[in-house]
Residue frames as a rotation matrix with the C-alpha (Angstrom) as fourth column:
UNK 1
0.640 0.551 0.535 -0.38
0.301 -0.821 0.485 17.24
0.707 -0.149 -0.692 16.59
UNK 2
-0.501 -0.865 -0.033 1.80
0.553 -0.290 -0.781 19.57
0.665 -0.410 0.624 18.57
UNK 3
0.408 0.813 -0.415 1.02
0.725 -0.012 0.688 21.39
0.555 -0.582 -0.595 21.51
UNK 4
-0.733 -0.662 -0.156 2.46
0.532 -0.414 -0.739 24.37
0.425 -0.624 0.656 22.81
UNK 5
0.737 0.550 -0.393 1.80
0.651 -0.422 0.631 26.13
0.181 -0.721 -0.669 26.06
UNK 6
-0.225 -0.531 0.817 2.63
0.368 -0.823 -0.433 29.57
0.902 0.203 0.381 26.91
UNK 7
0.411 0.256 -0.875 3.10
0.881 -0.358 0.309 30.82
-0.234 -0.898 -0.372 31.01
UNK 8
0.111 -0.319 0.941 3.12
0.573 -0.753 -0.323 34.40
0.812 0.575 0.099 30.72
UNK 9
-0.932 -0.333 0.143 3.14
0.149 -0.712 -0.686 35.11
0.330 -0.618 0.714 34.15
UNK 10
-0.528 0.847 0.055 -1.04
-0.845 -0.518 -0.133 35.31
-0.084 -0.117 0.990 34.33
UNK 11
0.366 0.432 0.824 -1.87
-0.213 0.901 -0.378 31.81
-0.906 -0.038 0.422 33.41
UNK 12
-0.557 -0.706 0.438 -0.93
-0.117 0.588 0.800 29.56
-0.822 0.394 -0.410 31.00
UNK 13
0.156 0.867 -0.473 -1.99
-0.767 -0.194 -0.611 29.50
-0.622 0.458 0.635 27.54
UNK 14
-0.245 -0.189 0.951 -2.65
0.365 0.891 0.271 26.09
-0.898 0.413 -0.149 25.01
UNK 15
-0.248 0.003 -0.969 -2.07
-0.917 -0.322 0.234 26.12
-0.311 0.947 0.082 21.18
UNK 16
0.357 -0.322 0.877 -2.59
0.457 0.879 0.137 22.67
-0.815 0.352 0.461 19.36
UNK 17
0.170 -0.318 -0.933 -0.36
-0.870 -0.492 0.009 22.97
-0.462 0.810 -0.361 15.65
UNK 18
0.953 0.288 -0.088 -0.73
-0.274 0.708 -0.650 20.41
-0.125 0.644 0.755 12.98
UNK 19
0.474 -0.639 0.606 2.37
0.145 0.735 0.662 18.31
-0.869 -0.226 0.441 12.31
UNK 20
0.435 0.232 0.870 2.11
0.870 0.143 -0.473 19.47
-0.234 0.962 -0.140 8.51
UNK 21
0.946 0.076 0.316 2.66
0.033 -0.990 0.140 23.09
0.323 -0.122 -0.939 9.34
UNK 22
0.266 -0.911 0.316 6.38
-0.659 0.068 0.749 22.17
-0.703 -0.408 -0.583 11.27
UNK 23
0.744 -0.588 -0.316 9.42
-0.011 0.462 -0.887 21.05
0.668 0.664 0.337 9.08
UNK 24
0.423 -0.810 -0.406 12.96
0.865 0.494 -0.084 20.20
0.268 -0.316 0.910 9.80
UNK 25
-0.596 -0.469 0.652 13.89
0.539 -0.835 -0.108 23.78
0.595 0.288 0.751 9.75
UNK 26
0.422 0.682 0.598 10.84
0.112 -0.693 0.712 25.28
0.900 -0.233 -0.369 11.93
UNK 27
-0.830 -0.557 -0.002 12.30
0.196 -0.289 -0.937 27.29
0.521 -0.779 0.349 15.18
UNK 28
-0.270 0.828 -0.492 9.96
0.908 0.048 -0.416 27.74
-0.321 -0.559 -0.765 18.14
UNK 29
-0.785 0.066 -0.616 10.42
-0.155 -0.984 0.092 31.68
-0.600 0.168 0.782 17.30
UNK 30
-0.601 0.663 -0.447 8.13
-0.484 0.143 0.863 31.09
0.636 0.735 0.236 13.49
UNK 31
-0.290 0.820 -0.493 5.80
0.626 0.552 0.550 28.81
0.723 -0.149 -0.674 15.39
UNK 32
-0.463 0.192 -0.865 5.17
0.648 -0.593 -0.478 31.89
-0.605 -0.782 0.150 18.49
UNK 33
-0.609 0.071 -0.790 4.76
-0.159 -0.987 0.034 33.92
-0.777 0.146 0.612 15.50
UNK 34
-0.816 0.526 -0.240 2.80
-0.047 0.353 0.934 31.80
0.576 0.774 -0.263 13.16
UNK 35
-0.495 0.576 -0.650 0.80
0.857 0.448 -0.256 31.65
0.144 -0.684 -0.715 16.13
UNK 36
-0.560 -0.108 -0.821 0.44
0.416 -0.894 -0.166 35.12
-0.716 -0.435 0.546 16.79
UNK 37
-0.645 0.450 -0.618 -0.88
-0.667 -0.726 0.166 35.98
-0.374 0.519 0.769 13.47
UNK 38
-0.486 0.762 -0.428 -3.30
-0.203 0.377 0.904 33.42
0.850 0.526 -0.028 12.80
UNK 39
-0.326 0.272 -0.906 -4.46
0.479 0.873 0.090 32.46
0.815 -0.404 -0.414 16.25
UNK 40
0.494 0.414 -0.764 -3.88
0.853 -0.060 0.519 34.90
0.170 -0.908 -0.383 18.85
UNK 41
0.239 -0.574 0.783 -2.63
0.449 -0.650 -0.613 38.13
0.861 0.498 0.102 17.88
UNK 42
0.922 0.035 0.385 -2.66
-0.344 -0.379 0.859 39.09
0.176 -0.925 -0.338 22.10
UNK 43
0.613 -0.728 -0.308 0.93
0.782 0.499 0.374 36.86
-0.119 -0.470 0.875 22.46
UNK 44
0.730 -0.680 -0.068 3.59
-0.640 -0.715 0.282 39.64
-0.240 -0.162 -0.957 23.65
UNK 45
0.507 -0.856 0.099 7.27
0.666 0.462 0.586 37.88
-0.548 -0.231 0.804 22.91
UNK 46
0.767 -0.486 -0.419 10.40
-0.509 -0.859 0.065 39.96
-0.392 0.163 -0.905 21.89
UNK 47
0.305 -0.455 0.836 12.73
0.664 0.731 0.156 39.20
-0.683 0.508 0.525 18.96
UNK 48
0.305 -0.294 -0.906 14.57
-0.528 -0.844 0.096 41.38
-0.793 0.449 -0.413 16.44
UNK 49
0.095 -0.237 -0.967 16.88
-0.770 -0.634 0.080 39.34
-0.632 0.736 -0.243 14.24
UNK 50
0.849 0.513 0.128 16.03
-0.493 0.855 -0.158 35.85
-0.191 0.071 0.979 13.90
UNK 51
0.854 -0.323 -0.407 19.10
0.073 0.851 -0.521 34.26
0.515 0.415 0.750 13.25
UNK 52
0.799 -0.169 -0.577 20.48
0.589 0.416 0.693 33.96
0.123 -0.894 0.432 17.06
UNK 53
-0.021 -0.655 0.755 22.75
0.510 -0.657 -0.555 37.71
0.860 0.374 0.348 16.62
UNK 54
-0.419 -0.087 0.904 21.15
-0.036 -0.993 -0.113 39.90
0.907 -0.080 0.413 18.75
UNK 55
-0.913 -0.056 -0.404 19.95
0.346 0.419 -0.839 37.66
0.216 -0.906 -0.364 21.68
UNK 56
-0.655 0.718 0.233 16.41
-0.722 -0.686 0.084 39.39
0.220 -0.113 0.969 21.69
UNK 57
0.091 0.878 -0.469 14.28
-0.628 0.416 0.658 35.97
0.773 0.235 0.589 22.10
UNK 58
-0.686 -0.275 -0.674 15.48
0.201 0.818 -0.539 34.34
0.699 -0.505 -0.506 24.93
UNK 59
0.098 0.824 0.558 12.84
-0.979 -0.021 0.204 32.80
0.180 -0.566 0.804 26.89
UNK 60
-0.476 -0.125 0.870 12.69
-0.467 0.875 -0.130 29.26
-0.745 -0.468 -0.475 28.93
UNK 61
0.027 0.390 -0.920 11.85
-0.838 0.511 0.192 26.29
0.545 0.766 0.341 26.42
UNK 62
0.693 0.462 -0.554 10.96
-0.153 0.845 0.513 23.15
0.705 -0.271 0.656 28.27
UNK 63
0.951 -0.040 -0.307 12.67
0.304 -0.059 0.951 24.60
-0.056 -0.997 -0.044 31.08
UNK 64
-0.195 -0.978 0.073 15.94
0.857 -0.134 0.497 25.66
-0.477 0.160 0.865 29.73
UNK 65
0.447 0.491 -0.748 16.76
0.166 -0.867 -0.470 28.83
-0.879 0.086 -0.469 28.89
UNK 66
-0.465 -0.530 0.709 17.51
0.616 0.381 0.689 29.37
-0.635 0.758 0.149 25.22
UNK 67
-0.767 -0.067 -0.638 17.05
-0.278 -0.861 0.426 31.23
-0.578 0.504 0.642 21.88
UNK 68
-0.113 0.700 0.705 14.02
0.071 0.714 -0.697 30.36
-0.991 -0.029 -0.130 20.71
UNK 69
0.577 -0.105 -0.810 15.36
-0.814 -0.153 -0.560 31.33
-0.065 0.983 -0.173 16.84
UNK 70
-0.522 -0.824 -0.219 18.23
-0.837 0.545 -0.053 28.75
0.163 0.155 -0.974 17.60
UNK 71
-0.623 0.373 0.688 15.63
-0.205 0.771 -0.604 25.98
-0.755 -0.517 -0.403 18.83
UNK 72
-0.697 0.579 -0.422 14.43
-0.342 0.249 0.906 23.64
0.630 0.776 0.024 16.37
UNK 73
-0.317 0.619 0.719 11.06
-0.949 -0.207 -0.239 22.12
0.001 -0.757 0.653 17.03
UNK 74
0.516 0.083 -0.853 11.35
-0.449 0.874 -0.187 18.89
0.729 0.479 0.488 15.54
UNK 75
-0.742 -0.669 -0.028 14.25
-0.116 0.170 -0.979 18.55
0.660 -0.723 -0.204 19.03
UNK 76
-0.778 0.423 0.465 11.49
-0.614 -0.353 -0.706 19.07
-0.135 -0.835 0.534 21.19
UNK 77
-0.929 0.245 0.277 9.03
0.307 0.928 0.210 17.03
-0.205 0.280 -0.938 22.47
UNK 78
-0.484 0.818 0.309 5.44
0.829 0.317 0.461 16.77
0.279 0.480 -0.832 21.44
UNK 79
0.512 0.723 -0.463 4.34
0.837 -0.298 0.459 19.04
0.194 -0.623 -0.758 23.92
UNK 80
-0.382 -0.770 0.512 6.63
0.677 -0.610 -0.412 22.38
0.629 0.189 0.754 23.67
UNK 81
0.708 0.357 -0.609 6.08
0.688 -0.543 0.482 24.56
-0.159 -0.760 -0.630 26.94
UNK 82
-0.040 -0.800 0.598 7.40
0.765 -0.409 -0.497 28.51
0.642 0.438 0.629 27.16
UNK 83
0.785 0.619 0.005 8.13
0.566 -0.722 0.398 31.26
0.250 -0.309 -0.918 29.23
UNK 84
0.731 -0.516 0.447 10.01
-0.388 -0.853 -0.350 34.07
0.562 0.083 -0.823 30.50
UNK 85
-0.296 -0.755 -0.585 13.52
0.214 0.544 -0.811 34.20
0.931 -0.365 0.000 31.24
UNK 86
0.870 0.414 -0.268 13.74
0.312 -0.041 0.949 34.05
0.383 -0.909 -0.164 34.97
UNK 87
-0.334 -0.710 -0.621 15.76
0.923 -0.379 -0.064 35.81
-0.190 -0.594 0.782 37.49
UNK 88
-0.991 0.132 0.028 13.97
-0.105 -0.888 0.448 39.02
0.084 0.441 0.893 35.36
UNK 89
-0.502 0.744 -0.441 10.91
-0.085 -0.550 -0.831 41.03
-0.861 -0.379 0.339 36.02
UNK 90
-0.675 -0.017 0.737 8.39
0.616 0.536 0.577 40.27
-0.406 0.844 -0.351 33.50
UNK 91
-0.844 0.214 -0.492 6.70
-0.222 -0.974 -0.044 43.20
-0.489 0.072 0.869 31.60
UNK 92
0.093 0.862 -0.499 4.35
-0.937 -0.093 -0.335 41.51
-0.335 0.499 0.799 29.42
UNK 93
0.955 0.285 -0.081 3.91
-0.296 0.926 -0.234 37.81
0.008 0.247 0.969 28.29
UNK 94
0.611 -0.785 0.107 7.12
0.778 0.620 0.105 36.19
-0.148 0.019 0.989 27.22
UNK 95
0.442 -0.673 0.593 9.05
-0.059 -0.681 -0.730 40.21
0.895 0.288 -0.341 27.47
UNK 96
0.095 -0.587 -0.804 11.57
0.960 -0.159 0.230 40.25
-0.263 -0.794 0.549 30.70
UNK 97
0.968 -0.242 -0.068 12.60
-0.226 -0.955 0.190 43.58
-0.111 -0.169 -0.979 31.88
UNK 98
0.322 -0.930 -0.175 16.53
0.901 0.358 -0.244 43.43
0.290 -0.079 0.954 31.09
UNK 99
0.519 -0.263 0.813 17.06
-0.400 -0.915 -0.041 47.03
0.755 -0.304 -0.581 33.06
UNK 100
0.535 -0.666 0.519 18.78
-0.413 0.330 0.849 45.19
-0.737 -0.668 -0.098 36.45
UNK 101
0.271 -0.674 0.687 20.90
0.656 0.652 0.381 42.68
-0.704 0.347 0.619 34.27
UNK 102
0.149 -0.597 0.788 22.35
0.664 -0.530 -0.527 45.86
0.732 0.602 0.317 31.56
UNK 103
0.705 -0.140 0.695 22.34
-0.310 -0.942 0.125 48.47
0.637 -0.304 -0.708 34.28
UNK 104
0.405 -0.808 0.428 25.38
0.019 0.475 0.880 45.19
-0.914 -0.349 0.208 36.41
UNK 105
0.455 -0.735 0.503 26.66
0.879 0.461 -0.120 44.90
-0.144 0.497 0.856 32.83
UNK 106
0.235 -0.435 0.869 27.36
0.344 -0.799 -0.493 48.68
0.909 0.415 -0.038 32.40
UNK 107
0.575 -0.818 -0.015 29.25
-0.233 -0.182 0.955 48.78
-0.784 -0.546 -0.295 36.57
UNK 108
0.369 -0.864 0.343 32.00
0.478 0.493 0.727 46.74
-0.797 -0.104 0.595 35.50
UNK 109
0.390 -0.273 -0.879 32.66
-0.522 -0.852 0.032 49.57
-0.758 0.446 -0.475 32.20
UNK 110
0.536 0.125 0.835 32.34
0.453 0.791 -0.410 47.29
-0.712 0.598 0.368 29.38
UNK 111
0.907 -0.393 0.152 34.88
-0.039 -0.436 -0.899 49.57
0.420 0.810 -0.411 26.73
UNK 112
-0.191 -0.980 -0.057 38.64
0.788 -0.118 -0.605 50.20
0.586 -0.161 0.794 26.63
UNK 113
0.984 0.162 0.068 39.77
0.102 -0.842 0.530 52.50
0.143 -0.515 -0.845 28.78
UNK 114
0.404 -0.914 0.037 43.01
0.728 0.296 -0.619 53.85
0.555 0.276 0.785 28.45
UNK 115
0.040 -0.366 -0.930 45.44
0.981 -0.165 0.107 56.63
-0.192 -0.916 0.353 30.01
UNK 116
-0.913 -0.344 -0.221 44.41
0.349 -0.937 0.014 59.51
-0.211 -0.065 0.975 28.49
UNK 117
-0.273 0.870 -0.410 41.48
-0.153 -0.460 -0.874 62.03
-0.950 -0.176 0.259 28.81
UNK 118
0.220 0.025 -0.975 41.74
-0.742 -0.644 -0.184 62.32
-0.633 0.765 -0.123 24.96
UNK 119
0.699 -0.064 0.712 41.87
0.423 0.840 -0.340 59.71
-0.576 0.539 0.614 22.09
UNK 120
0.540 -0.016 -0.842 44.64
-0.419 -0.872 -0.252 60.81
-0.730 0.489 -0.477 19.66
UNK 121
0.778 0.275 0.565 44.42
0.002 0.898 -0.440 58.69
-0.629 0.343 0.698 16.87
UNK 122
0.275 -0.703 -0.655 48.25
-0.890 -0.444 0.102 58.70
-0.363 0.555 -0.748 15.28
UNK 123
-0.718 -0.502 -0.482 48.82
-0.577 0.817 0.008 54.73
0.389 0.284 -0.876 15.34
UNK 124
0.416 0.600 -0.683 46.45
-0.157 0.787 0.596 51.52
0.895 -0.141 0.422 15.13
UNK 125
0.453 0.169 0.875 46.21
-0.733 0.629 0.259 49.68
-0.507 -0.759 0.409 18.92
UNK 126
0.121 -0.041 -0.992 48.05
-0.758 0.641 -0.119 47.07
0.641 0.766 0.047 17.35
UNK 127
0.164 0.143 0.976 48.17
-0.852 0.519 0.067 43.36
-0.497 -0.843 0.206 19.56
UNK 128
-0.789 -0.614 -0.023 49.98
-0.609 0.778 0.156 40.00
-0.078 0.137 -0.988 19.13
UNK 129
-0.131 0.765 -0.631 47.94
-0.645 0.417 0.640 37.10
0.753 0.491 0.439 18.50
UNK 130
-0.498 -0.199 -0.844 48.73
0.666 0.535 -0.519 35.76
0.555 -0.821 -0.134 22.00
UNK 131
-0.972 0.233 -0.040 47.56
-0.147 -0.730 -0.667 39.11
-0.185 -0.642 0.744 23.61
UNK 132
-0.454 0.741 -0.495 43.99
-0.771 -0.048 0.635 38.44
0.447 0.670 0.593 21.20
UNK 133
-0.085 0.651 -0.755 43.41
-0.104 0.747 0.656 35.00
0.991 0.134 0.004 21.82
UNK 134
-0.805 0.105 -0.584 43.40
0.563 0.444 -0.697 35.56
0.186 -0.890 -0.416 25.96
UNK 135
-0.517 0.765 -0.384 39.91
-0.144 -0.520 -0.842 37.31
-0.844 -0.380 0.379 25.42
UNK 136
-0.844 0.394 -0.363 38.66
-0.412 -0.042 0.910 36.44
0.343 0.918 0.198 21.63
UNK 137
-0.625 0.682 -0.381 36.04
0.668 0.719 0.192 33.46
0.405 -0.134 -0.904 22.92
UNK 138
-0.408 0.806 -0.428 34.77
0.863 0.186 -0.470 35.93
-0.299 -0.561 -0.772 25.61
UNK 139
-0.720 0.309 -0.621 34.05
-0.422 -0.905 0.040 38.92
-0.550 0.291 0.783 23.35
UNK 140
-0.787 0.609 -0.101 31.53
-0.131 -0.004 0.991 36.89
0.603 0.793 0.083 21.00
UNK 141
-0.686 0.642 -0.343 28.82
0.595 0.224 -0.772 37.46
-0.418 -0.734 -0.535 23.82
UNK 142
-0.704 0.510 0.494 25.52
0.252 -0.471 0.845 38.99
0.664 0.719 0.203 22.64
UNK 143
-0.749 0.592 0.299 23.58
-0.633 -0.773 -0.055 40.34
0.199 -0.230 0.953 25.58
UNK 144
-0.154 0.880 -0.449 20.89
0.002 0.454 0.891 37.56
0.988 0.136 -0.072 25.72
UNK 145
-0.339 -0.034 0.940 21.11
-0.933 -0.117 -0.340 37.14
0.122 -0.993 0.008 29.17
UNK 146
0.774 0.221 -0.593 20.08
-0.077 0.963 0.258 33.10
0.629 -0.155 0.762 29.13
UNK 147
-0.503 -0.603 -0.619 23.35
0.512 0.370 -0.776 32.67
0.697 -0.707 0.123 31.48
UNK 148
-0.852 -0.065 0.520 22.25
-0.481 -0.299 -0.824 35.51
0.209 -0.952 0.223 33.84
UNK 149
0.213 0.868 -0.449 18.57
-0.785 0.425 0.450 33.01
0.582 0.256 0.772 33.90
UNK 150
0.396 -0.305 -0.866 20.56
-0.050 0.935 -0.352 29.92
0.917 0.183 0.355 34.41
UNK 151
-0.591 -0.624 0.511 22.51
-0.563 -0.134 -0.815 31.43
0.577 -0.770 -0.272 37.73
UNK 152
0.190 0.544 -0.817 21.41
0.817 0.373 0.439 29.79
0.544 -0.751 -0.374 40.82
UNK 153
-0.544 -0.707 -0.452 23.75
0.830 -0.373 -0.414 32.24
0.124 -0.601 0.790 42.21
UNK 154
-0.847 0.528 0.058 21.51
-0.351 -0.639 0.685 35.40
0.398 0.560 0.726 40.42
UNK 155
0.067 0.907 -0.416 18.16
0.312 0.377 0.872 33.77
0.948 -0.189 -0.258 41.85
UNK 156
0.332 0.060 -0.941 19.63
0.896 0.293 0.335 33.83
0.296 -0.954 0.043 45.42
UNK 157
-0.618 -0.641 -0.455 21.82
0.586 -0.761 0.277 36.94
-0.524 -0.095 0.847 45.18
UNK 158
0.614 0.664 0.427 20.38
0.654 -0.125 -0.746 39.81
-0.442 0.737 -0.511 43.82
UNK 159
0.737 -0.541 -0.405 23.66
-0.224 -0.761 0.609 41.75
-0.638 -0.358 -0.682 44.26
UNK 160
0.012 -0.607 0.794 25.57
0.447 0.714 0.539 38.87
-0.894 0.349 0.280 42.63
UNK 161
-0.398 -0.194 -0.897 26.61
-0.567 -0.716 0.406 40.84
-0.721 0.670 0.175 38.71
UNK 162
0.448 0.849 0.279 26.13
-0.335 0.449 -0.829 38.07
-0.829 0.278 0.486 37.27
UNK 163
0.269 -0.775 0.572 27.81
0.585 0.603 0.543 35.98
-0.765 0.188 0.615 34.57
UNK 164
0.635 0.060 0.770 27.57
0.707 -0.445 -0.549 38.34
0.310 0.894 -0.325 31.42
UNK 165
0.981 -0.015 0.194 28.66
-0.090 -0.920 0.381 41.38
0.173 -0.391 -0.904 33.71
UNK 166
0.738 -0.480 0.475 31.39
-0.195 0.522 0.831 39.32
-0.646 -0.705 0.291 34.85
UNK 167
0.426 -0.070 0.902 32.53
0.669 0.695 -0.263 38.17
-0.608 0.716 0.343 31.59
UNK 168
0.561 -0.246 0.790 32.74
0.419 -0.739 -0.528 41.13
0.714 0.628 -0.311 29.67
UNK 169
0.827 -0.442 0.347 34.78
-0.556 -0.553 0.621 42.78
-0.083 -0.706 -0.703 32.92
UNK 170
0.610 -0.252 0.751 37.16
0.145 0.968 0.207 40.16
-0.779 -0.017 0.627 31.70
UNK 171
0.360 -0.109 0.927 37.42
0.901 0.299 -0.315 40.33
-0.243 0.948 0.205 28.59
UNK 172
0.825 -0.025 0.564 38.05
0.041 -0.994 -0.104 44.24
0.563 0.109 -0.819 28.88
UNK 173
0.764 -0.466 0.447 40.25
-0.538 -0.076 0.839 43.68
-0.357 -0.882 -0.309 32.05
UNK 174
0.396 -0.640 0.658 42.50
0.449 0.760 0.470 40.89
-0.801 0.110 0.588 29.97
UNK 175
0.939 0.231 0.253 42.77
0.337 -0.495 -0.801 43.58
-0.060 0.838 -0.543 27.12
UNK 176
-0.114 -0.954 0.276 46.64
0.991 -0.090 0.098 44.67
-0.069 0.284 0.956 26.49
UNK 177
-0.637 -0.229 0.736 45.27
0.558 -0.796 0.235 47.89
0.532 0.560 0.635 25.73
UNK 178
0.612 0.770 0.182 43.40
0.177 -0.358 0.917 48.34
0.771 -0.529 -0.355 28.94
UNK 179
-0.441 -0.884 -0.156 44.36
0.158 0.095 -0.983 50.13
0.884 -0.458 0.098 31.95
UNK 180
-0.006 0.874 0.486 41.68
-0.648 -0.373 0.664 49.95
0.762 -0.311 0.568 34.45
UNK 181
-0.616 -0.304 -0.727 41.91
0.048 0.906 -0.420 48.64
0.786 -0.294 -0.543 37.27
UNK 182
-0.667 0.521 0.533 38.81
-0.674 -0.118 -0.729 49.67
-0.317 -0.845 0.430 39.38
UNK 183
0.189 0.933 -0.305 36.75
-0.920 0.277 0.278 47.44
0.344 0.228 0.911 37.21
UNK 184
-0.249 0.120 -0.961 38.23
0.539 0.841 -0.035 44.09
0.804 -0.527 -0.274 38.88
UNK 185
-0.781 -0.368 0.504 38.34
-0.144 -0.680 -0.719 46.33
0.607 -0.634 0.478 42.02
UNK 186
-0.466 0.874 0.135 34.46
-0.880 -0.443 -0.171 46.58
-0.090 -0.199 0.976 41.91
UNK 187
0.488 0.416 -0.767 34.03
-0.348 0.899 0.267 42.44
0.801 0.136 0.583 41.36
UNK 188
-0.469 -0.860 -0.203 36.18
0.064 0.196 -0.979 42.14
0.881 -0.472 -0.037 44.79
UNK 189
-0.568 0.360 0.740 33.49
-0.810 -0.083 -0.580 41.64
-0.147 -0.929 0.339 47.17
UNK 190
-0.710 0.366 0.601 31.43
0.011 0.860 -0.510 38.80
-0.704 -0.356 -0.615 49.03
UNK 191
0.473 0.881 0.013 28.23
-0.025 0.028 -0.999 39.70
-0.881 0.473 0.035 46.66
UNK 192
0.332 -0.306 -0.892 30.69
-0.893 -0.406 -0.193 40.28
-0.303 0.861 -0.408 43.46
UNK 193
0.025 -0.035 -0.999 33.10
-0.758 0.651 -0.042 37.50
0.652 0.758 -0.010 41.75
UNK 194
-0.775 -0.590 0.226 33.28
-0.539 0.430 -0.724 35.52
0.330 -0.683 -0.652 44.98
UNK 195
-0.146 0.957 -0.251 29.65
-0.939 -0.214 -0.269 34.51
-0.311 0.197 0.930 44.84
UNK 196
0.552 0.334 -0.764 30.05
-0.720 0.654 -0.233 31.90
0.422 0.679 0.602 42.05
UNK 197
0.408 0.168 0.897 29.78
-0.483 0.874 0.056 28.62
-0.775 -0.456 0.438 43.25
UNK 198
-0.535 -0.382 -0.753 31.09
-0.822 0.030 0.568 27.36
-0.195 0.923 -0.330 39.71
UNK 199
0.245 0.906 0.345 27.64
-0.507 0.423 -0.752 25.60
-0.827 0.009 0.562 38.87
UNK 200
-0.818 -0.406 0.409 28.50
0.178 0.496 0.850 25.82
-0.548 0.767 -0.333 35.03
UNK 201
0.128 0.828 0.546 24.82
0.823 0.218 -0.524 26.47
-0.553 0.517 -0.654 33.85
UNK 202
0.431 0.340 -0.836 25.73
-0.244 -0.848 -0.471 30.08
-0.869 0.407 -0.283 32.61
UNK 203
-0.375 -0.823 -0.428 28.15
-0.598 -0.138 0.789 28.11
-0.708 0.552 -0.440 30.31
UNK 204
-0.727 0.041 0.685 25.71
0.064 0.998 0.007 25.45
-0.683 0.049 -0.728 29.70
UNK 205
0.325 0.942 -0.081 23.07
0.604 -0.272 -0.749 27.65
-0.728 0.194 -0.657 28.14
UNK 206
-0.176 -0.321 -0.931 25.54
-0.305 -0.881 0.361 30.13
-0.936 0.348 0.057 26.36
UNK 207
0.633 0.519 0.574 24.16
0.045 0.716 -0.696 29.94
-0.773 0.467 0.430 22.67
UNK 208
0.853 -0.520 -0.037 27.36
-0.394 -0.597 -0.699 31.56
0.341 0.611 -0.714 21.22
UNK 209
0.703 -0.449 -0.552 29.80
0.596 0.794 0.114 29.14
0.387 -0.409 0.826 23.17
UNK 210
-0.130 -0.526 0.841 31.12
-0.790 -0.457 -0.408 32.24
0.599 -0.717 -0.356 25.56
UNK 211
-0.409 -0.300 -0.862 32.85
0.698 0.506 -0.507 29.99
0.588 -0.809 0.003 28.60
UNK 212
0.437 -0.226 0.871 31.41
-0.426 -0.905 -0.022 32.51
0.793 -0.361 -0.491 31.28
UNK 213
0.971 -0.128 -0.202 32.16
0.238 0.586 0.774 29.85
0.019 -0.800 0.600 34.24
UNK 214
0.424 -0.876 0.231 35.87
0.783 0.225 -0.580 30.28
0.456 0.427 0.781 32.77
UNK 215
0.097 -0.235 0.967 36.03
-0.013 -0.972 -0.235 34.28
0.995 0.010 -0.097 32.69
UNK 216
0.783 0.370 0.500 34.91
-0.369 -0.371 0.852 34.29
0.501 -0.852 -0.154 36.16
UNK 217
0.763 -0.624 -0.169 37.45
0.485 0.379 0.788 32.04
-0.428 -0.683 0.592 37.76
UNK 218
0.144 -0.966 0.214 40.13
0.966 0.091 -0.242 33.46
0.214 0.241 0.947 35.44
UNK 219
0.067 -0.049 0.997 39.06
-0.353 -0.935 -0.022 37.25
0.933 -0.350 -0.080 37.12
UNK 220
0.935 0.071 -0.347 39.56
0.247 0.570 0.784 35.38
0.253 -0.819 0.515 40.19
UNK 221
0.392 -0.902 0.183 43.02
0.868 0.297 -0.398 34.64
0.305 0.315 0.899 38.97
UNK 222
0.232 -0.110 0.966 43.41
0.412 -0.889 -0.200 38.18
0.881 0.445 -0.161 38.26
UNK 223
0.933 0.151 0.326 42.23
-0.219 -0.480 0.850 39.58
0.285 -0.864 -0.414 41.70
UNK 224
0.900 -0.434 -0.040 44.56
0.262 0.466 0.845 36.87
-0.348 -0.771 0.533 43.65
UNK 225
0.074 -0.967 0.245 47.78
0.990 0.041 -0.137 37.84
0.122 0.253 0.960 41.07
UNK 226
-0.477 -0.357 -0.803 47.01
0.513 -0.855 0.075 41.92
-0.713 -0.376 0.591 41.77
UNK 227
0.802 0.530 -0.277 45.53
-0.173 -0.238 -0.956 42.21
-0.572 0.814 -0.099 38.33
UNK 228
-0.364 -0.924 -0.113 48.90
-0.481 0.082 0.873 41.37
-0.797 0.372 -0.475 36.81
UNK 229
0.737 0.609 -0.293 47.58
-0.555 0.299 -0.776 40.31
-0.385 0.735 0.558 33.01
């Protein structure tokens, strides 16, 4: 027999689930929702494409913050415990508010930006495979926000951007085909990239293996060389 408990923020609800019912293959997600329609059709939890794309389920599993499509339950122990991410307002049971943690990722101007008012598409952007691979890892981020959870830094700070924000201001900022330079500009202050303590949990949780611990120190870099790429 399995047990899971849901803290939604109001009190804590218990499931029990038969042992029969969970295979090698069963993700907490199917068991929230196997729940949901046979048991307790009140559980609130947010998800979109089940197979760990679109970052929509992240929510704390036995304290860690993770995708709860990517989490098998057969890993977990007996007793499977769940709740919102943290560091984020919680709207309803296991939904976070992710308005503060997209409204820091969209400061730092998450797109190219180039030197004219006007796109004028005559020739591909074209880009060495050396120019590629000093940003490829940190573009395969997806929004979950389990790193900006994981901060200590983000708990204590509320100013702090935060690793995602941080990351992608990178990854844009290390671009060949970027020419922006207020967006390190705007990660140049005591509350901005100077903040991170280099814990490591935002890297430890990432379920897409984005390095953000990395990004950050290597916009350090940046700052301390002028932005010189």
């Amino acid at each position: 027999m399995r047990r899971l408990k849901v803290h939604d923020g109001k009190g804590v609800r218990s499931y029990e689930v038969n042992e029969s019912e969970i295979d090698d293959y069963t993700t907490v997600l199917e068991l929230l929702l196997k729940i949901r329609e046979e048991k307790d059709p009140s559980l609130v939890l947010r998800y979109s494409c089940r197979m760990a794309l679109c970052g929509s389920c992240g929510m704390i599993v036995n304290g860690r913050p993770r995708l709860a499509c990517l989490t098998k339950v057969k890993g977990l122990p007996n007793e499977i415990e769940v709740e919102p991410l943290r560091n984020l307002r919680t709207i309803r049971g296991l939904v976070p508010d992710l308005g503060d943690f997209f409204k820091k990722y969209k400061s730092v101007k998450p797109y190219l930006i180039s030197d004219s008012e006007q796109e004028t598409p005559t020739k591909p952007y074209r880009q060495k495979d050396e120019e590629v691979k000093k940003y490829l890892q940190f573009n395969y981020c997806i929004q979950c926000a389990l790193c900006y959870s994981a901060c200590p830094i983000v708990a204590t700070n509320k100013e702090f951007p935060g690793p995602a924000a941080i990351n992608v201001a990178y990854r844009y900022s290390a671009d060949s085909r970027d020419i922006n330079k207020e967006r390190l500009a705007s990660l140049d202050t005591v509350d901005g990239v100077w903040s991170c303590r280099v814990a490591g949990s935002c890297s430890a949780v990432c379920p897409k293996g984005v390095d953000p611990s990395l990004s950050i120190q290597l916009v350090k870099s940046l700052l301390i060389r002028g932005g010189k790429k």
